[in-house]
Phi, psi and omega in degrees: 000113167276113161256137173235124180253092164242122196241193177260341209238064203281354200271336146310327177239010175270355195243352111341267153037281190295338228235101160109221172288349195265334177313305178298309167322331196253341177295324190273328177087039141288325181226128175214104194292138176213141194231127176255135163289133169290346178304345178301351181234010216240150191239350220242166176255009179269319169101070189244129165262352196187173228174138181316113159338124178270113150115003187054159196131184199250172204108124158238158209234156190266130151311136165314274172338356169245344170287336174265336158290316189291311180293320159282349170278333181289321161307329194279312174285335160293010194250353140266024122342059199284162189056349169281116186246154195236125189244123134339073179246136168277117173229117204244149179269026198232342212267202207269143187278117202299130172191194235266301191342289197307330198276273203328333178274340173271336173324323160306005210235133158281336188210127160252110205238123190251143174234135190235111182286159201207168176048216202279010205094201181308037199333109175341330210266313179296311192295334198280315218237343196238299162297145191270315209194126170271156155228188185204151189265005203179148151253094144212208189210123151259181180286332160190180201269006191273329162325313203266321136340296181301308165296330172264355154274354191277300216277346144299332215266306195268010099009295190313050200007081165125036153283309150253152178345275190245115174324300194291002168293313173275009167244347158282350173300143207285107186090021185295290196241031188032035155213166207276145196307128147347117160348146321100122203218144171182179207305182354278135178295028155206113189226141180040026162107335142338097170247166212271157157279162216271005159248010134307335170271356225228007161066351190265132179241010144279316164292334183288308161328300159300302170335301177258007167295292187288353178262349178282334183291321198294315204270342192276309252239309135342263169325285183236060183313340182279358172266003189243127185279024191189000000 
């Protein structure tokens, strides 16, 4: 999967990036990250990205024209690319809130081009005519969007077949099955008097199973009661 990241901050998603499993993705060709300034499309020499709101108010808005330069030219070099398509993504605190359904359908994308909104947002105008889809990781507001960038390539990335270690690791993950991972255990089986439970010990993995089905149920119905359909 090739992703392209175009910020203001590249130094914000280059170095998380860089770091761990997203590091290896990219050491492996699982992944080939590519990170842009957007001032880098800007026509003007000062590299002016953003302007004041039409209709007042406080605050400045990121121009179109240099997010249309950027995005169609990034598009343009895939296009020729058989079978490679390119999906448009915003990241935004106004777009639809981001979660594991989603990351696993984009993990399926050959090319992703993430754009990080920055200052008051966006001229409306990038979301009507140039973006497939705003998200958002979350409701609150960060300071930009390259944050937030970072979070939706880790958690698409590892996704990705041969990306991590052991496969049944990403099938075992917390929202997976729209419910949050069983409790987790390991030596020493007894700390400060603390013991591990005793059917984690006991080899039957049909019951260690049933075990941890109902403490995953336990910890969604406690934590994240808004996840249970039933």
């Amino acid at each position: 999967m090739r992703i392209d990241i175009i910020t203001l901050f590249p130094e914000i998603c280059r170095a998380p990036l860089n770091e761990s499993m997203m590091k290896r993705a990219q050491e492996s060709g699982a992944l080939d990250l590519h990170i842009h300034n957007l001032r880098a499309w800007t026509s003007d020499k000062h590299h002016v990205v953003d302007d004041a709101p039409f209709g007042g108010g406080q605050g400045m808005v990121m121009k179109p024209e240099p997010i249309f330069a950027a995005v169609e030219d990034l598009r343009n070099q895939r296009s020729n690319i058989k079978h490679q398509t390119s999906k448009v993504i915003l990241m935004s605190p106004t777009g639809r809130r981001f979660d594991q359904r989603m990351a696993e359908q984009l993990s399926h994308e050959s090319n992703l081009i993430v754009v990080c909104g920055h200052y008051e947002g966006v001229d409306h105008r990038v979301v009507d005519h140039l973006i497939d889809e705003e998200i958002s990781i979350g409701d609150y507001v960060l300071t930009n969007g390259g944050i937030a960038a970072v979070i939706l390539v880790d958690a698409v990335v590892r996704l990705i077949p041969g990306v991590l270690g052991d496969e049944q690791s990403a099938h075992d993950d917390s929202f997976r099955e729209g419910l949050l991972e069983a409790p987790q255990y390991t030596r020493p089986a007894e700390f400060r008097g603390w013991k591990v439970p005793e059917i984690l010990l006991s080899g039957n993995h049909g019951e260690i199973a049933k075990w941890r089905e109902e403490q995953a149920r336990k910890r969604t119905r406690e934590n994240r009661p808004d996840l249970l359909r039933d």
